[in-house]
N, C-alpha and C positions, 0 to 999 in steps of 0.2 A: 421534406424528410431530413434527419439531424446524419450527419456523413459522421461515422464512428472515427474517434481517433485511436490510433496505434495505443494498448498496453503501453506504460511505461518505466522505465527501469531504475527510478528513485521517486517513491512515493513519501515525503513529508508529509506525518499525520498532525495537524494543528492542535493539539490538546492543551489547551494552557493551564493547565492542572499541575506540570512538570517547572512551571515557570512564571511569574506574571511582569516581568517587563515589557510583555508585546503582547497585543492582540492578535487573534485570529487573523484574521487581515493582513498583521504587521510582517508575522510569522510566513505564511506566504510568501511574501514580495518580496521577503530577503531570503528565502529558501530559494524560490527561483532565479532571484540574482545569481546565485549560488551553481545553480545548474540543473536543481528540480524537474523535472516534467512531468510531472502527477502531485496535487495535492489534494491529500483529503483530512476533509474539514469533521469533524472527530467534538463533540460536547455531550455528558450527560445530565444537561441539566433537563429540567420538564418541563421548562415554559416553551412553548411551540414556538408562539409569538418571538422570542427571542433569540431562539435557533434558527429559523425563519431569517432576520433580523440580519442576524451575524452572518449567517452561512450569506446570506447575499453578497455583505461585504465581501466575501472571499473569494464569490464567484465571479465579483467586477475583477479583480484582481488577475485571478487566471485567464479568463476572458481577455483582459488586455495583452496579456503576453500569448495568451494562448496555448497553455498550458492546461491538460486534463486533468479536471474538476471533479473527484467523488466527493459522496454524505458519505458519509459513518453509518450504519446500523439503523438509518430512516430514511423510509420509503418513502415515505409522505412528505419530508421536507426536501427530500431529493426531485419530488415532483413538483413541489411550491415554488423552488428558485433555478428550476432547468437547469440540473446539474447534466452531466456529460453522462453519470451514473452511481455508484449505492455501491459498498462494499458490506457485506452483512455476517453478522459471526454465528456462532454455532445456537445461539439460541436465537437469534433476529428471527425475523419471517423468513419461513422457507423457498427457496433459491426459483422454485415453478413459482411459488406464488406472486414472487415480485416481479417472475417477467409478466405474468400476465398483466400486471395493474401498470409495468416500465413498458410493454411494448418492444418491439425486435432490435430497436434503434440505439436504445441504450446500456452502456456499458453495466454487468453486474458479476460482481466479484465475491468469494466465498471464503470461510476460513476454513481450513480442512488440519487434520492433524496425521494423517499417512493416506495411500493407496487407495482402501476403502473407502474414505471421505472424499479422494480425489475423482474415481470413478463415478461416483454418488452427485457429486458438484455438474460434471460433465455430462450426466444423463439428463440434470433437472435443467440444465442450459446456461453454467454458468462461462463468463467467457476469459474469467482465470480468478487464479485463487493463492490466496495466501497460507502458507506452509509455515504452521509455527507451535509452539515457538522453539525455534532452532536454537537459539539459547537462552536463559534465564535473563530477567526486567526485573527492573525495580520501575519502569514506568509507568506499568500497569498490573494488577492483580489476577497474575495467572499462576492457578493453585495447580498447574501439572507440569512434569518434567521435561527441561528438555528435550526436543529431540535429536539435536545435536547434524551430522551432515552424510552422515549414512541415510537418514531418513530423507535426505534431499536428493541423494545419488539413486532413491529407490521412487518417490513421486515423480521425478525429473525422467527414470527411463520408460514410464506407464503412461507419462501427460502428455494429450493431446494439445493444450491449453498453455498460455503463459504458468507459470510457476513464481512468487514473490513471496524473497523470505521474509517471516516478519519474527518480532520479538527478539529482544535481548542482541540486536546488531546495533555494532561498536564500529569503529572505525581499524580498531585491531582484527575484529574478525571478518568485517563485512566482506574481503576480496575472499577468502576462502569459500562463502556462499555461491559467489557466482562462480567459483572454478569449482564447485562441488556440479552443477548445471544451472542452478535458478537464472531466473529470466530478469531479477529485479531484485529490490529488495525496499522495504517496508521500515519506515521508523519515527520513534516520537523524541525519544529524549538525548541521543547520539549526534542531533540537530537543533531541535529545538529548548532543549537545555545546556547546550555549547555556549560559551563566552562569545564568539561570533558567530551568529547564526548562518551567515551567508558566506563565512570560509568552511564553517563542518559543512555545509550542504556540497561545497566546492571538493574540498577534500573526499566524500565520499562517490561523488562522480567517479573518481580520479580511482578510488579504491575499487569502483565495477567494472572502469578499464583495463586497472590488474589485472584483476578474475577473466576475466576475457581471453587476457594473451596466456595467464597461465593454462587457462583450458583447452587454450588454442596448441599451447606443446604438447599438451598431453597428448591430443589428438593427433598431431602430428608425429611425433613417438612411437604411438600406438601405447599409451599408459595410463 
């Protein structure tokens, strides 16, 4: 039986769409030098064989350090190279159907956009989900607005589940996520299109330990 690893709270998405100095692979191992602990291996090309292929590459990688290993939006390649688990967006397979075919064991993460999708994720069993996009990308093509961090202060007091924000996290904004509540935070081009890939990975550790302590006064406060 595969022992689940802990959600993690900077998830590097390897898209090399945003960049071509490094591979899949390369993107990884300096991400986690970095201070990473989740990455997910992110392509939309169609040749299986080659996502296949790549995603292995990626999975030595994490595997070495140890670091939890999601697909991107495939089930079936998530199955092919024993990833750890599948983070799936709003049109991928639906959240039941991939635990049936993943089994109890591994990890399966959801895109949701408010409350409604978050309780919807958590009924069909997923075991967290990404909350976006909290702010506007240019990394990826997403035709909706915002939802900015009220929308986080409102999933974050409903979720049973980890919370990870994704989209349009910067390194100016990303500590304001975690002190909104989220659990994590989600990103492609704020890392992976950084001049050093393994200081922005560094630097936003360091911005989720902000968020931390600022939530922490708050709570303390009582504010």
């Amino acid at each position: 039986m595969r022992t689940r690893r802990p959600i993690g709270r900077l998830h590097v998405i390897t898209d090399t769409t945003v960049q071509q100095r490094y591979s899949a692979a390369q993107l990884a191992a300096l991400a986690i030098e970095g201070g990473a602990d989740t990455i997910q291996y992110r392509s939309k090309a169609i040749d299986v064989r080659a996502l296949i292929a790549e995603a292995t590459t990626v999975r030595d990688v994490c595997a070495g350090a140890g670091v939890l290993f999601l697909v991107n939006d495939r089930v079936d390649v998530c199955l092919a190279v024993d990833a750890d688990g599948v983070h799936l967006g709003r049109e991928d397979m639906p959240l039941d159907v991939a635990r049936r075919i993943l089994g109890p064991d591994r990890i399966i993460g959801g895109t949701i956009r408010g409350v409604e999708h978050l309780i919807e994720a958590e009924a069909l069993g997923a075991d967290y989900v990404g909350l976006g996009p909290i702010f506007g990308t240019t990394s990826k093509h997403v035709a909706l607005a915002p939802l900015g961090l009220d929308a986080v202060r409102a999933v974050v007091a409903a979720a049973h589940i980890p919370i990870i924000g994704i989209a349009g996290i910067t390194l100016d904004n990303a500590s304001s996520v975690i002190e909104a509540g989220a659990d994590g935070l989600a990103v492609i081009g704020a890392v992976c299109a950084a001049d050093d890939v393994r200081a922005a990975a560094g630097a936003m550790v360091r911005a989720i330990a902000a968020g931390d302590r600022a939530r922490s006064a708050h709570e303390r406060n009582g504010t």
